[in-house]
N, C-alpha and C positions, 0 to 999 in steps of 0.2 A: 511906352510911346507909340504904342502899336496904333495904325491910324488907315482908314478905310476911307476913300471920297470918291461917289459917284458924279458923273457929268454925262453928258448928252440926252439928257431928258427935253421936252417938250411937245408939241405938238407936229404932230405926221397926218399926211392923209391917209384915206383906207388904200390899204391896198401899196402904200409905200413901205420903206423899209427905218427901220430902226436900229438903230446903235448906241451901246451903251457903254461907255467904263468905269472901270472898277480898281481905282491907282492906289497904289498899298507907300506907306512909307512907315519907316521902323522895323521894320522883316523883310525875310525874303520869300518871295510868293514860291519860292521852288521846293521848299516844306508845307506847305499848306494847301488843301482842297479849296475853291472857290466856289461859290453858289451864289447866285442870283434868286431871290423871292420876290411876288408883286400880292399887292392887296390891294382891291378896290372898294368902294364904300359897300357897305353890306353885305360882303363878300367872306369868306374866308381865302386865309391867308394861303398863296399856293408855292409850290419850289417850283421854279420856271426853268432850271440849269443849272448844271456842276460840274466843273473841270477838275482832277484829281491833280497833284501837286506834282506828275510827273507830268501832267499835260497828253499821257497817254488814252486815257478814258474820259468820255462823256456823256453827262444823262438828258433827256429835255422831259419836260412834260409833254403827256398825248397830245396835247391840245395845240403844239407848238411845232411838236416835232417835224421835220422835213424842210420846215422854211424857218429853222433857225441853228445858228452855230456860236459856239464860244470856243476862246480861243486865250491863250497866253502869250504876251511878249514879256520875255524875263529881261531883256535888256532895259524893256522900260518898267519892269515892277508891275505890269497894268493886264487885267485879263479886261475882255471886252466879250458884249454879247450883240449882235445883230441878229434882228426880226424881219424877216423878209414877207412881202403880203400880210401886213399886220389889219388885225380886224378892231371895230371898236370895243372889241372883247377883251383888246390887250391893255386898254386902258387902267391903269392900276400905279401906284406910288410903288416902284421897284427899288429894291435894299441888297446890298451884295455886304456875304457875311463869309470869313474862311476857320476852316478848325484841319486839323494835323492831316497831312499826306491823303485819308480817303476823306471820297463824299459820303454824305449820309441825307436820307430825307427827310431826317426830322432836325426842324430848324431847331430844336435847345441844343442842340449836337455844336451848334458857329458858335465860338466863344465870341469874335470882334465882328461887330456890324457897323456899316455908311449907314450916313443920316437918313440919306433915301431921297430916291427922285421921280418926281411926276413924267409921267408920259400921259397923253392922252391922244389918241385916235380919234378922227372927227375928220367929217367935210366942212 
């Protein structure tokens, strides 16, 4: 009954900020590494983020790194990711997927993955 559901997708402008979550029901996110993927048309798929299941380490992509953070609330089950100065670069359908205590960057590593949700950056 393991169950991943993203929310906060939509449209941003350039240059505003983003937030995403990532609510777990069925486990507990305090064994499990989380990651955030995004893929946009034509694109290969990229790892955008990973918080390890102690919440002590995390990774971003280069392209991200600096104006973005993840973060864990265990009382709510929910990791969440915000994108600060997001470009129309960041536009991509993003997926949060968790597999055991570390991250890893290759996405066959997430056994459970969210449906996935649209962002898109635009004026």
């Amino acid at each position: 009954q393991l169950q991943l559901v993203e929310s906060g997708g939509g449209m941003v402008q350039p240059g505003g900020s983003l937030r995403l979550s990532c609510a777990a029901s069925g486990f507990a996110l305090n064994s499990y590494a989380i990651a955030w993927f995004r893929q946009a048309p034509g694109k290969e798929r990229e790892g955008v983020s990973c918080i390890s299941s102690a919440g002590a380490t995390a990774t971003y992509l280069d392209s991200v790194k600096g104006r973005t953070t993840i973060s864990k609330d265990n009382a709510k089950n929910t990791v969440t990711l915000q994108i600060n100065s997001t470009q129309p670069e960041d536009t991509a359908l993003y997926s949060c997927g968790v597999r055991k205590w570390v991250c890893s960057p290759a996405r066959s590593l997430y056994n459970n993955w969210g449906q996935g949700i649209q962002v898109t950056v635009s004026s």
